[in-house]
mmCIF file of the N, C-alpha and C atoms, coordinates in Angstrom:
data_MODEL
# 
_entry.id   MODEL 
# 
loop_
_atom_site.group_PDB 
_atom_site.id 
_atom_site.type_symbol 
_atom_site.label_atom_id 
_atom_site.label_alt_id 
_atom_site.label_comp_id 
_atom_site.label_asym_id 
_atom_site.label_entity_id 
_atom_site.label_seq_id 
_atom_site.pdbx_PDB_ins_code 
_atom_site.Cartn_x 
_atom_site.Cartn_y 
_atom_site.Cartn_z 
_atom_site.occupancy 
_atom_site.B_iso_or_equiv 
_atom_site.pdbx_formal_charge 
_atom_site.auth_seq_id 
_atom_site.auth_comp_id 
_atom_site.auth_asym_id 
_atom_site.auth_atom_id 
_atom_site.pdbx_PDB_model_num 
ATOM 1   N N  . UNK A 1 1  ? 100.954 133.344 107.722 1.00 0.00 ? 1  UNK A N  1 
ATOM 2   C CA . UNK A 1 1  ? 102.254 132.926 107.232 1.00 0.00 ? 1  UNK A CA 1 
ATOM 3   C C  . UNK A 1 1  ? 102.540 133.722 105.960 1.00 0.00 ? 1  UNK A C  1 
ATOM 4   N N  . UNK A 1 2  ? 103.999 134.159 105.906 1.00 0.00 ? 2  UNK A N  1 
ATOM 5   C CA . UNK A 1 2  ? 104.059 135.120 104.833 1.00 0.00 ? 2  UNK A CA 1 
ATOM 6   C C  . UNK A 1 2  ? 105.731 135.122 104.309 1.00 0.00 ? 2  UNK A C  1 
ATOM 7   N N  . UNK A 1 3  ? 105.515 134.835 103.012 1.00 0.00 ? 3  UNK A N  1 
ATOM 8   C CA . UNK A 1 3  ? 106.779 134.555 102.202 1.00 0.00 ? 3  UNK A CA 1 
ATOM 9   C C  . UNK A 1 3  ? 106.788 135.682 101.148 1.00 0.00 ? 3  UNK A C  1 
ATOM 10  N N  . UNK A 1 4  ? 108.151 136.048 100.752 1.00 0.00 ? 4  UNK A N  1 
ATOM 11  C CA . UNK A 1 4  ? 108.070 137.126 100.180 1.00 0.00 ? 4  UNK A CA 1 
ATOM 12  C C  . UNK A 1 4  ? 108.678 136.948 99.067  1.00 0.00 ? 4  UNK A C  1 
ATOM 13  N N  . UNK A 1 5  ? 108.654 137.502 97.286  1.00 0.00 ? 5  UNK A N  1 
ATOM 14  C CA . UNK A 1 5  ? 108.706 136.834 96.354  1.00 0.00 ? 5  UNK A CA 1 
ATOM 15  C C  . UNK A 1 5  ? 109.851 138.308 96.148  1.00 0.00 ? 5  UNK A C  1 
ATOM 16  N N  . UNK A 1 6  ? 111.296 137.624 95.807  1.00 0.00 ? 6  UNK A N  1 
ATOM 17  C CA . UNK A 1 6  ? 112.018 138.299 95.479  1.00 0.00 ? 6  UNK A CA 1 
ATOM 18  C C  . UNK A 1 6  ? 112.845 137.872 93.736  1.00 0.00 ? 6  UNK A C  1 
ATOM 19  N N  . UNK A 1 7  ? 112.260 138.617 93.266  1.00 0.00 ? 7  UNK A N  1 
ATOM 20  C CA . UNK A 1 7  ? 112.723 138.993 91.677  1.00 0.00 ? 7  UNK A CA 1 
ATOM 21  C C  . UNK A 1 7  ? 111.886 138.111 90.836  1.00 0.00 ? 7  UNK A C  1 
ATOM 22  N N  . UNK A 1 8  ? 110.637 138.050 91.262  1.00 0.00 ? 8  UNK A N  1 
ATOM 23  C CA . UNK A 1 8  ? 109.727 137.570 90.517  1.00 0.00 ? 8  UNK A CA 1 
ATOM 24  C C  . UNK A 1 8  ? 110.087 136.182 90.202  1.00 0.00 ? 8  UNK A C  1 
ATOM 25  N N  . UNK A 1 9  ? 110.553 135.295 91.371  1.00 0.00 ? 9  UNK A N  1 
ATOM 26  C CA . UNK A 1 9  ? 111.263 133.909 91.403  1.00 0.00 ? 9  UNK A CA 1 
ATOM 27  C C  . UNK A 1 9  ? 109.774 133.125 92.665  1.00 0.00 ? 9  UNK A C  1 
ATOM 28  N N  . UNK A 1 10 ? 108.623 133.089 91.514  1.00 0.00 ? 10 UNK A N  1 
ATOM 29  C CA . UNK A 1 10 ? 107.759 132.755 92.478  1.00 0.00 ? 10 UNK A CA 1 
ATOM 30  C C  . UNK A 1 10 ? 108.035 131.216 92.756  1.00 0.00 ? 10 UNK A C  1 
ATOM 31  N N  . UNK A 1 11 ? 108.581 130.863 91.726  1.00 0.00 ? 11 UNK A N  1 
ATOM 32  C CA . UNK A 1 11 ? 108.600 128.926 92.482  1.00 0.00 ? 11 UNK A CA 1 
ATOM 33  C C  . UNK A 1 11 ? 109.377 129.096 93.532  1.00 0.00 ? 11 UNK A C  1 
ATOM 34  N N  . UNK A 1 12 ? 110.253 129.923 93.617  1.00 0.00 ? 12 UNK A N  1 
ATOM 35  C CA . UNK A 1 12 ? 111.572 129.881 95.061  1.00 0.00 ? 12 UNK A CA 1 
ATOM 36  C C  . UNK A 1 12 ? 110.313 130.327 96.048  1.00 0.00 ? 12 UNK A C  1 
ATOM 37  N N  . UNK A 1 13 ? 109.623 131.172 96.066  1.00 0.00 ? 13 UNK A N  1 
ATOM 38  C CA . UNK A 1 13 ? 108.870 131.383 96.839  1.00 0.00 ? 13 UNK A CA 1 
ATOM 39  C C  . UNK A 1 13 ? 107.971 130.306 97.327  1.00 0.00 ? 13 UNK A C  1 
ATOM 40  N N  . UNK A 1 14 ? 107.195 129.811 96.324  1.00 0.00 ? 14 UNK A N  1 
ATOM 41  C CA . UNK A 1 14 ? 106.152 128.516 96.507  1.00 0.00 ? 14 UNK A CA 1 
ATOM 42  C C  . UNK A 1 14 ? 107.496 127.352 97.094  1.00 0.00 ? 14 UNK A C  1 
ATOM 43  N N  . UNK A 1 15 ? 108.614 126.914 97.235  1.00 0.00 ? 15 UNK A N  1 
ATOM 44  C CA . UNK A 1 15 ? 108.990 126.047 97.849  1.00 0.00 ? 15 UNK A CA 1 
ATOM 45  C C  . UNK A 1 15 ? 109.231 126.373 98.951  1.00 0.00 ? 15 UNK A C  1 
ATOM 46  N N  . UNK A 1 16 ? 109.705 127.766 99.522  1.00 0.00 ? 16 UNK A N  1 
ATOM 47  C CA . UNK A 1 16 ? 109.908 128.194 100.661 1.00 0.00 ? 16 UNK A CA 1 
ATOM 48  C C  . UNK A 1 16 ? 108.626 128.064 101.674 1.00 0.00 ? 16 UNK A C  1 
ATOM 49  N N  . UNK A 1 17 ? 107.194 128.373 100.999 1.00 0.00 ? 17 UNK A N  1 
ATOM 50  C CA . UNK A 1 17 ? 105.704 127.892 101.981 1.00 0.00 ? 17 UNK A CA 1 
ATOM 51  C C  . UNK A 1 17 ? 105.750 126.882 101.959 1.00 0.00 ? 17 UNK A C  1 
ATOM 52  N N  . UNK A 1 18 ? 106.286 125.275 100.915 1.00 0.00 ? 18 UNK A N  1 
ATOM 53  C CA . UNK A 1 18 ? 106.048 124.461 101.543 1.00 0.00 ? 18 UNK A CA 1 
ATOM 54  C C  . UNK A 1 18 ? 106.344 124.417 102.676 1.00 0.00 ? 18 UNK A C  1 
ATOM 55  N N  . UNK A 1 19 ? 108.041 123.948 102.473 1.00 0.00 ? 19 UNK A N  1 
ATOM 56  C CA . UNK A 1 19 ? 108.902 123.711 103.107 1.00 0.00 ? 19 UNK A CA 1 
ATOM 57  C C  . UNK A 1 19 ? 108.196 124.674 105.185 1.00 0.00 ? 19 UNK A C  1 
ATOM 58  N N  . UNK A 1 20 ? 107.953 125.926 104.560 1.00 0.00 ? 20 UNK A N  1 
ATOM 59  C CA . UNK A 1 20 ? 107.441 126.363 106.385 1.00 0.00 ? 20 UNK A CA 1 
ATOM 60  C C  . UNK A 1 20 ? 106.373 125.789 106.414 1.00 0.00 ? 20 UNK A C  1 
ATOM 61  N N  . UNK A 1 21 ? 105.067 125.355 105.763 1.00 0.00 ? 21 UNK A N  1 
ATOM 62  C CA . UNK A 1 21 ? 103.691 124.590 106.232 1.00 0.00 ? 21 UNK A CA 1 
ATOM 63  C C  . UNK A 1 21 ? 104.110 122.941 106.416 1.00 0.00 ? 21 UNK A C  1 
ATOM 64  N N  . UNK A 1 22 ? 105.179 122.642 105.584 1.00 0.00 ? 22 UNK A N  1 
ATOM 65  C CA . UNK A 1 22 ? 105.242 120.926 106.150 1.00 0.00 ? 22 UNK A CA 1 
ATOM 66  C C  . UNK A 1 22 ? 106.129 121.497 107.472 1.00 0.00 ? 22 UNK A C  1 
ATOM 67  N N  . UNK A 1 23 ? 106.817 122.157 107.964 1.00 0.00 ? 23 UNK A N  1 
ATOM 68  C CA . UNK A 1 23 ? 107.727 122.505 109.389 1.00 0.00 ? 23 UNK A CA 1 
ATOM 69  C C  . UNK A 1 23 ? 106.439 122.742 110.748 1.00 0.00 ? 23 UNK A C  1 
ATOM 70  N N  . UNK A 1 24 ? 105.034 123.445 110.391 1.00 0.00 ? 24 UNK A N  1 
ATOM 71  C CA . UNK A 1 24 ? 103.865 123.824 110.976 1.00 0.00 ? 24 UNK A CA 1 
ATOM 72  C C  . UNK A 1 24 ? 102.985 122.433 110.822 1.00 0.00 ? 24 UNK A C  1 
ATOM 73  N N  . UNK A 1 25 ? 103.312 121.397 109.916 1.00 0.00 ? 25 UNK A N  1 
ATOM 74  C CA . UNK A 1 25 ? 102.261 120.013 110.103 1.00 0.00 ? 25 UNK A CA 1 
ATOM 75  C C  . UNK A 1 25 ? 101.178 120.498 109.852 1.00 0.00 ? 25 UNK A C  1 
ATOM 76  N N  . UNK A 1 26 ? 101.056 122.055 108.570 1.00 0.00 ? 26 UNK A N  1 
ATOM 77  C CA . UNK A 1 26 ? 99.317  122.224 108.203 1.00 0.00 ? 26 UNK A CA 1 
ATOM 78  C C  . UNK A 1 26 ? 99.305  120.866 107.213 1.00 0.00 ? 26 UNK A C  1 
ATOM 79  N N  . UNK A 1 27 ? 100.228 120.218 106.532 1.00 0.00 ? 27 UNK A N  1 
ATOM 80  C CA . UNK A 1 27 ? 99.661  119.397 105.757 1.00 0.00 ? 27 UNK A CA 1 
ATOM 81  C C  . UNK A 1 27 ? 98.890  118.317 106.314 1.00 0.00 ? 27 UNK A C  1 
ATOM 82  N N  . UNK A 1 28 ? 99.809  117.675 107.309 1.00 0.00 ? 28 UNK A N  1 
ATOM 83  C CA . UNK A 1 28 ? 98.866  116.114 108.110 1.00 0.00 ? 28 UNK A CA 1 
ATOM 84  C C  . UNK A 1 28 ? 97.958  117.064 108.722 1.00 0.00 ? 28 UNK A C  1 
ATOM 85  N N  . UNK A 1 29 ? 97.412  117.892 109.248 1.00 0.00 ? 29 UNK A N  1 
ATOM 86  C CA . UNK A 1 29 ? 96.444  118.487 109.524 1.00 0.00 ? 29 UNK A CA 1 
ATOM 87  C C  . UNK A 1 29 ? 95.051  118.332 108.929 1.00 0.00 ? 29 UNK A C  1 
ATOM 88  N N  . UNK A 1 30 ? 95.688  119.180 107.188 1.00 0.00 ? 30 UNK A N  1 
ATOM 89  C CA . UNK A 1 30 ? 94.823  118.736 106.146 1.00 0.00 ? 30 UNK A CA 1 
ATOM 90  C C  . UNK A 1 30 ? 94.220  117.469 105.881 1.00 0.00 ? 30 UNK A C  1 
ATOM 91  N N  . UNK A 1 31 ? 95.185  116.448 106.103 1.00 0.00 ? 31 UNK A N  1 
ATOM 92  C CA . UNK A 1 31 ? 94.655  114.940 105.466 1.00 0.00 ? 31 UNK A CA 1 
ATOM 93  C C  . UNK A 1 31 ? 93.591  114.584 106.706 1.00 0.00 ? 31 UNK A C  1 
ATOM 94  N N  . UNK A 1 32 ? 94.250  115.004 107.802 1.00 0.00 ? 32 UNK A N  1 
ATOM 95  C CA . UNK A 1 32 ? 93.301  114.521 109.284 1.00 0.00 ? 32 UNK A CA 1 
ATOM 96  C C  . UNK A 1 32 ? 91.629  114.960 109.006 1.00 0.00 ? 32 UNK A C  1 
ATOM 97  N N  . UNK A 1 33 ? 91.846  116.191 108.668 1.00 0.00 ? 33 UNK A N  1 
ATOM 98  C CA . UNK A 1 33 ? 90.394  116.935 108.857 1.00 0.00 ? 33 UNK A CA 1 
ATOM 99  C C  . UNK A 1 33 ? 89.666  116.773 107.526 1.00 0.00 ? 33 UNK A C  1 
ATOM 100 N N  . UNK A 1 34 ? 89.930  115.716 106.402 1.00 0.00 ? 34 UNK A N  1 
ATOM 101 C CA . UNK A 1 34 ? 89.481  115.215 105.009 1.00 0.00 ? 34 UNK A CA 1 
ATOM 102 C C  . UNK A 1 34 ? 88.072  114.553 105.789 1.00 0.00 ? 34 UNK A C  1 
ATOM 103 N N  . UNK A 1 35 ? 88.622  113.706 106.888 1.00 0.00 ? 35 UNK A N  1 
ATOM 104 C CA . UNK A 1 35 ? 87.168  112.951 107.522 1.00 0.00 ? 35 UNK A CA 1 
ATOM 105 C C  . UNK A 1 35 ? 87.403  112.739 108.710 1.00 0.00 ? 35 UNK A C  1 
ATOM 106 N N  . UNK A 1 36 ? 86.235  112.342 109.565 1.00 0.00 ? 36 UNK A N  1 
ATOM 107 C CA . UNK A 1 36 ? 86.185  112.392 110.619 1.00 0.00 ? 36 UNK A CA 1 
ATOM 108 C C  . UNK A 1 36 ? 86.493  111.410 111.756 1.00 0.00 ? 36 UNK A C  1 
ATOM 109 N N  . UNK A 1 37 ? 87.656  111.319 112.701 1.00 0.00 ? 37 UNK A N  1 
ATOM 110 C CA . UNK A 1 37 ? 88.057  110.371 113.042 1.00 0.00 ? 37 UNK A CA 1 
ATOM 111 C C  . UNK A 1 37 ? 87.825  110.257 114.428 1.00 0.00 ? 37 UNK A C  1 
ATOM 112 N N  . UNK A 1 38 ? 87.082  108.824 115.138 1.00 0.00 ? 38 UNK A N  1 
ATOM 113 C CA . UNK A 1 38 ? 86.519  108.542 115.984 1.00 0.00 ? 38 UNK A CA 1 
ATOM 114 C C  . UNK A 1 38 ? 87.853  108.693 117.455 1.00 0.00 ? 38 UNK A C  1 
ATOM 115 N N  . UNK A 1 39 ? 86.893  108.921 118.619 1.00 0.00 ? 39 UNK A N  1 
ATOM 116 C CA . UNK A 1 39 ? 87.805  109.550 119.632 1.00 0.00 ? 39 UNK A CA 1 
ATOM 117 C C  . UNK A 1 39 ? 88.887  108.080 119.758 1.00 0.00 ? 39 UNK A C  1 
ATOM 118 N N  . UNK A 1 40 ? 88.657  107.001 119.836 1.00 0.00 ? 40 UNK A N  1 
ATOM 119 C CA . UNK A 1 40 ? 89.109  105.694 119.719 1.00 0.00 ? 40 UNK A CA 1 
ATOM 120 C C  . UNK A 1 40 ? 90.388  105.713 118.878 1.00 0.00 ? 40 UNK A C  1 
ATOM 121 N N  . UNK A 1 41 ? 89.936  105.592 117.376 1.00 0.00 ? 41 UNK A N  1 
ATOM 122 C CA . UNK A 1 41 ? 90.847  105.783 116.362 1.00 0.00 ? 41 UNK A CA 1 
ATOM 123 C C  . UNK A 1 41 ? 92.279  106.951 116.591 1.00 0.00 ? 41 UNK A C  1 
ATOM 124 N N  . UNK A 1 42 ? 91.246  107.895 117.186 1.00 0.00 ? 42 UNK A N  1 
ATOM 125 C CA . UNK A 1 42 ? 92.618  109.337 117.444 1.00 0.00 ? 42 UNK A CA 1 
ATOM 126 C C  . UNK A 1 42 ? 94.011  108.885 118.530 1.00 0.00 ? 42 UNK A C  1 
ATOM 127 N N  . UNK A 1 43 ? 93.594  108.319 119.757 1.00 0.00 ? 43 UNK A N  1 
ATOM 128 C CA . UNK A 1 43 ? 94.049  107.705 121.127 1.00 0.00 ? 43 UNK A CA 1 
ATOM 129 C C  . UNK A 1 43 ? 94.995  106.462 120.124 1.00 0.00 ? 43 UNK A C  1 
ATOM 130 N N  . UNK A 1 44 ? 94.249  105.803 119.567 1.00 0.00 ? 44 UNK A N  1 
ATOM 131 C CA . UNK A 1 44 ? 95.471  104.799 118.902 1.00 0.00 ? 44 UNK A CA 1 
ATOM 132 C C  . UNK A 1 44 ? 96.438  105.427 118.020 1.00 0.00 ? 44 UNK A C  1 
ATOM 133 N N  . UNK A 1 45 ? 96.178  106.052 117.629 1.00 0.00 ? 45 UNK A N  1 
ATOM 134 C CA . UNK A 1 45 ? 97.226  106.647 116.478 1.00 0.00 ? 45 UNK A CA 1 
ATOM 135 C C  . UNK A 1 45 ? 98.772  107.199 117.229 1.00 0.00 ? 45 UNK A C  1 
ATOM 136 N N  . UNK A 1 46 ? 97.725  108.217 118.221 1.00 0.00 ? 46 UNK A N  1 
ATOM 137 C CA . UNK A 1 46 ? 99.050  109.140 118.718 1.00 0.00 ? 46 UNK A CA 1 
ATOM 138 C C  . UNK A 1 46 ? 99.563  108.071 119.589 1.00 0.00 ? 46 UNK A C  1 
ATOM 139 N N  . UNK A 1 47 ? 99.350  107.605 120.370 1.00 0.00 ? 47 UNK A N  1 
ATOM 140 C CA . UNK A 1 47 ? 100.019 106.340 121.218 1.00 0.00 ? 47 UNK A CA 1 
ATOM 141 C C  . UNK A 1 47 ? 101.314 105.277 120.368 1.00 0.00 ? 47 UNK A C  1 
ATOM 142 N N  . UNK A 1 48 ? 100.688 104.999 118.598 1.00 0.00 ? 48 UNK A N  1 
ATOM 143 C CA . UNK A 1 48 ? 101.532 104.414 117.759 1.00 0.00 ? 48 UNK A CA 1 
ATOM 144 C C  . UNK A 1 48 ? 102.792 105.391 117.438 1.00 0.00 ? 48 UNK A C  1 
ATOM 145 N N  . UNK A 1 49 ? 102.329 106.739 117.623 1.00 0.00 ? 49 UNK A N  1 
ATOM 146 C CA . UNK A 1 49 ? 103.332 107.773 116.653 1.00 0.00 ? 49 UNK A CA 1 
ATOM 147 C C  . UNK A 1 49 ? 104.194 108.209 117.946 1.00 0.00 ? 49 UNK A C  1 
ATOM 148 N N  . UNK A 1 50 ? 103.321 108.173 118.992 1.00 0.00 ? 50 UNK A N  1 
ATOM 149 C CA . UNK A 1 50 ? 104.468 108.322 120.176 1.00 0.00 ? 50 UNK A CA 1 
ATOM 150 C C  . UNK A 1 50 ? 105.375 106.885 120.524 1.00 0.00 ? 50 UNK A C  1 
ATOM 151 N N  . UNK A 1 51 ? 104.992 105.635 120.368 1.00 0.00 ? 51 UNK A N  1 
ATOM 152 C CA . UNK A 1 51 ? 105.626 104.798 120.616 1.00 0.00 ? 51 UNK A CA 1 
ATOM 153 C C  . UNK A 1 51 ? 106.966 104.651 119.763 1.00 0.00 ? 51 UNK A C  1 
ATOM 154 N N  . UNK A 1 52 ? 106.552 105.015 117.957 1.00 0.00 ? 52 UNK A N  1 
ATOM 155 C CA . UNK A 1 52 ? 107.791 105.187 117.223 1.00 0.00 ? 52 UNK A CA 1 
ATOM 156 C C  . UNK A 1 52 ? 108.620 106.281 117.933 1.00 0.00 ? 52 UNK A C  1 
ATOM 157 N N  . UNK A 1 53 ? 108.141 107.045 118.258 1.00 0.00 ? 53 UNK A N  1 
ATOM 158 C CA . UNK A 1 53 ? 109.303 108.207 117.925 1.00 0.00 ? 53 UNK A CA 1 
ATOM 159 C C  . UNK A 1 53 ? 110.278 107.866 119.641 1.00 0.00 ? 53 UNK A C  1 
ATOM 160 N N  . UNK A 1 54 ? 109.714 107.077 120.790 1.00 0.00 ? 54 UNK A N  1 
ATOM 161 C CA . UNK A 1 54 ? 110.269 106.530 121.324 1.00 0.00 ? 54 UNK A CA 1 
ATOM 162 C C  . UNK A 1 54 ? 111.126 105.822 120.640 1.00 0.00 ? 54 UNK A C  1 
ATOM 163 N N  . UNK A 1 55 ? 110.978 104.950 120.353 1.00 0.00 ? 55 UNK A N  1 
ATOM 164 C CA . UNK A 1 55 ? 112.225 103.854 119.270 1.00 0.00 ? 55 UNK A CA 1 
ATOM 165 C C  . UNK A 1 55 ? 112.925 104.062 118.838 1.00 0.00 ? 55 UNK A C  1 
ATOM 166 N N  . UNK A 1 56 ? 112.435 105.308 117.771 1.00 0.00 ? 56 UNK A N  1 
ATOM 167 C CA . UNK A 1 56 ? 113.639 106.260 117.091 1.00 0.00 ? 56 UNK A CA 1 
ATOM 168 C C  . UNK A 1 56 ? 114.814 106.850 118.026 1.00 0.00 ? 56 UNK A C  1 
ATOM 169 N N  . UNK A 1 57 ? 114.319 107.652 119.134 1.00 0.00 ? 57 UNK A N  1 
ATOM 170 C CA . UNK A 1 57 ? 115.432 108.412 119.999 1.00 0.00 ? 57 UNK A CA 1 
ATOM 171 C C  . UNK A 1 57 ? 116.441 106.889 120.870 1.00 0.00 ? 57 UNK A C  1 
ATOM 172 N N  . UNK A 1 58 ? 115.367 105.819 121.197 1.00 0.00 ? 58 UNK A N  1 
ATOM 173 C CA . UNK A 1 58 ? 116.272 104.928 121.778 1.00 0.00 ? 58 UNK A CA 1 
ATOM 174 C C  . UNK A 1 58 ? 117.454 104.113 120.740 1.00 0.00 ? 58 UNK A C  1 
ATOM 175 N N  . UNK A 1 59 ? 116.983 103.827 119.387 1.00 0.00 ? 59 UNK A N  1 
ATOM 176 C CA . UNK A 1 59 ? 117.332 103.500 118.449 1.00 0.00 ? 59 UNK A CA 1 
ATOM 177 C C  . UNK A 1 59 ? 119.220 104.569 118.439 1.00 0.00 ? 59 UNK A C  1 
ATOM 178 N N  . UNK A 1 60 ? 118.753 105.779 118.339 1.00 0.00 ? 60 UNK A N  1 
ATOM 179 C CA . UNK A 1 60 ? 119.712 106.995 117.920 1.00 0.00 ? 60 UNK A CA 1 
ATOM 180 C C  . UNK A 1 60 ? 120.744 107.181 119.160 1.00 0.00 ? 60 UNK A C  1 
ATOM 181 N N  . UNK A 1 61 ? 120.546 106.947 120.431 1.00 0.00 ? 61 UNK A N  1 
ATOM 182 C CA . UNK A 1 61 ? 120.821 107.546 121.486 1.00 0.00 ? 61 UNK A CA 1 
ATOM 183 C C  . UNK A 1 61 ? 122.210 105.871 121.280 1.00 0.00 ? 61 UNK A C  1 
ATOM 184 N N  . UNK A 1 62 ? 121.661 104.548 121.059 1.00 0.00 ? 62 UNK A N  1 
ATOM 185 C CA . UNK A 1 62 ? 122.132 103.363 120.949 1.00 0.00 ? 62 UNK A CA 1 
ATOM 186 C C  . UNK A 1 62 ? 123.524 103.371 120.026 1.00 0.00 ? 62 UNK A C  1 
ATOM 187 N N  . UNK A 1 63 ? 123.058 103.502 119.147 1.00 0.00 ? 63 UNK A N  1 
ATOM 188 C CA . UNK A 1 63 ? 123.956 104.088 117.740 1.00 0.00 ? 63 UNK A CA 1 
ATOM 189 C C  . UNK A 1 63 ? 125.078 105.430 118.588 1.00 0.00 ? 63 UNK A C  1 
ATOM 190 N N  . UNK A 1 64 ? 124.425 105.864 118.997 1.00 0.00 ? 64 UNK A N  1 
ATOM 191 C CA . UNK A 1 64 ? 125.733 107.180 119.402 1.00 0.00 ? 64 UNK A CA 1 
ATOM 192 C C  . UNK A 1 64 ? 126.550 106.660 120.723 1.00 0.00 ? 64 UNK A C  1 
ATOM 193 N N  . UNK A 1 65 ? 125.940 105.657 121.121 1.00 0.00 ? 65 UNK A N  1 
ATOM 194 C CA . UNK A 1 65 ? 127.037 105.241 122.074 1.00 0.00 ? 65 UNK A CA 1 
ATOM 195 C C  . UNK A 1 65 ? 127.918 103.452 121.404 1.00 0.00 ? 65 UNK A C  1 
ATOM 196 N N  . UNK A 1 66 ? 127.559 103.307 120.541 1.00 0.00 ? 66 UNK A N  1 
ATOM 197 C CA . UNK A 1 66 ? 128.069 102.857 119.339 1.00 0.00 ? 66 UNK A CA 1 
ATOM 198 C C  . UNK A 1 66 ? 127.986 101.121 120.180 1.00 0.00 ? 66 UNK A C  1 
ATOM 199 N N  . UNK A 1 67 ? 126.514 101.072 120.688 1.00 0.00 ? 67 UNK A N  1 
ATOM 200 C CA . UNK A 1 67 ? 126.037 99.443  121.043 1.00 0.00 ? 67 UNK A CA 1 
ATOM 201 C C  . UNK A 1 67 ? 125.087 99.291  119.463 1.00 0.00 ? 67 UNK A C  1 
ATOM 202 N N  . UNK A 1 68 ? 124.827 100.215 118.754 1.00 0.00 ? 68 UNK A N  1 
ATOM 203 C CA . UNK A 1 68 ? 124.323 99.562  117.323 1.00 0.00 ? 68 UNK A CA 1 
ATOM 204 C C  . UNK A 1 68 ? 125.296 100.109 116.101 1.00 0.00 ? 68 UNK A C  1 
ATOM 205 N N  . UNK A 1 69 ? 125.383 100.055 115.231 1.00 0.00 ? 69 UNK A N  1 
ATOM 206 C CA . UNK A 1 69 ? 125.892 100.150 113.687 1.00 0.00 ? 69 UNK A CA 1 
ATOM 207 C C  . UNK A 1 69 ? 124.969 101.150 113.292 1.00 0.00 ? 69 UNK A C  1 
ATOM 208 N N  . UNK A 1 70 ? 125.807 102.219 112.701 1.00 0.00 ? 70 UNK A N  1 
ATOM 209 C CA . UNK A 1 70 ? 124.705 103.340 112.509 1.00 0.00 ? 70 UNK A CA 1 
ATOM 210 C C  . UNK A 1 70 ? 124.635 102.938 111.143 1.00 0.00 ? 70 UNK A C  1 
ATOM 211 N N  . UNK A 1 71 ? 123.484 103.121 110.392 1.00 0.00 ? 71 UNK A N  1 
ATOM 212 C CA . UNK A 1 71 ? 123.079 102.681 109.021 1.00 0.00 ? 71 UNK A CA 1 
ATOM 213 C C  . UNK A 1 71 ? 124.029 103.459 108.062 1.00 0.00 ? 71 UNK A C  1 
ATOM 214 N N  . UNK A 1 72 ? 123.829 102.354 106.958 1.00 0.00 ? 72 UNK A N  1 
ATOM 215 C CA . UNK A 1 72 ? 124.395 102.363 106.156 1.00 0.00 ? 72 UNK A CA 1 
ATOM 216 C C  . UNK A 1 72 ? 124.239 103.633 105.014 1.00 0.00 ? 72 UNK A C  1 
ATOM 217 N N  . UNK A 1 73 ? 124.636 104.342 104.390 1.00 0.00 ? 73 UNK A N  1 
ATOM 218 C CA . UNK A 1 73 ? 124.159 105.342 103.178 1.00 0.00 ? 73 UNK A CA 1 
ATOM 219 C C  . UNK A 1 73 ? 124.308 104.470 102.024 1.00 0.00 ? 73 UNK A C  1 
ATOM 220 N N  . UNK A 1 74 ? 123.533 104.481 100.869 1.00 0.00 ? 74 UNK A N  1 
ATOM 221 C CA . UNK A 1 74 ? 122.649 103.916 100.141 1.00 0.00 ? 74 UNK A CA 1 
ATOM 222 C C  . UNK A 1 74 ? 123.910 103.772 99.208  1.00 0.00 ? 74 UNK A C  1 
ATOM 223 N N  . UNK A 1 75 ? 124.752 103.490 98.202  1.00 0.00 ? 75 UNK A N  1 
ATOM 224 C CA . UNK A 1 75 ? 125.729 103.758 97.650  1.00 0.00 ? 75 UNK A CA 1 
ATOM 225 C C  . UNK A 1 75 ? 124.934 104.620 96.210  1.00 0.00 ? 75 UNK A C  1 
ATOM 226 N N  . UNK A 1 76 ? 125.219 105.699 95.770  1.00 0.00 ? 76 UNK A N  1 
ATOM 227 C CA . UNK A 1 76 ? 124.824 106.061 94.590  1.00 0.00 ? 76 UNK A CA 1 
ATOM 228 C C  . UNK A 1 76 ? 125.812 105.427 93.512  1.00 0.00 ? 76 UNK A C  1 
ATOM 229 N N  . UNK A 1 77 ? 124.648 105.487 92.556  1.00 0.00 ? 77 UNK A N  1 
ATOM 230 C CA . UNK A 1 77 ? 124.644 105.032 91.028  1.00 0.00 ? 77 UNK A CA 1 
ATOM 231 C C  . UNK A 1 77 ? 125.556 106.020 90.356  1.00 0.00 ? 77 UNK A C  1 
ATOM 232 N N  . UNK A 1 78 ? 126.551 104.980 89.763  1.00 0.00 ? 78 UNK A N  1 
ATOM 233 C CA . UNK A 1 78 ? 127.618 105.938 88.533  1.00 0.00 ? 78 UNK A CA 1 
ATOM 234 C C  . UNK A 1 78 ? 127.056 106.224 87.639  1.00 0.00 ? 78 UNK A C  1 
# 
């Protein structure tokens, strides 16, 4: 992976690798491989993270045919 530092604006640079390594999931990668997680533990997880992200699209798909109230935006502070 390779970001390129134009006019010596290295923080623009360092946000641009985040921003592509959190898009690549090296970070949850990182936290995963901190310790070692039993074949059991792994099977539950992704089953939970697939079940949300089911919810989410049924959740979204609901809302766009306008059988839910699409959420609210937060009101900002004067």
């Amino acid at each position: 992976m390779q970001v390129t530092v134009r006019d010596n604006n290295v923080e623009q640079a360092l946000r641009v690798l985040k921003k592509k390594m959190q898009r690549e999931g090296i970070f949850r990668e990182m936290r995963a491989r901190r310790s070692y997680e039993k074949p059991s533990e792994k099977r539950t997880r992704e089953k939970a993270e697939a079940v949300r992200r089911q919810r989410k699209l049924a959740r979204k798909r609901l809302q766009r045919e306008g059988l839910l109230p699409s959420p609210r935006k937060a009101a900002r502070p004067r």
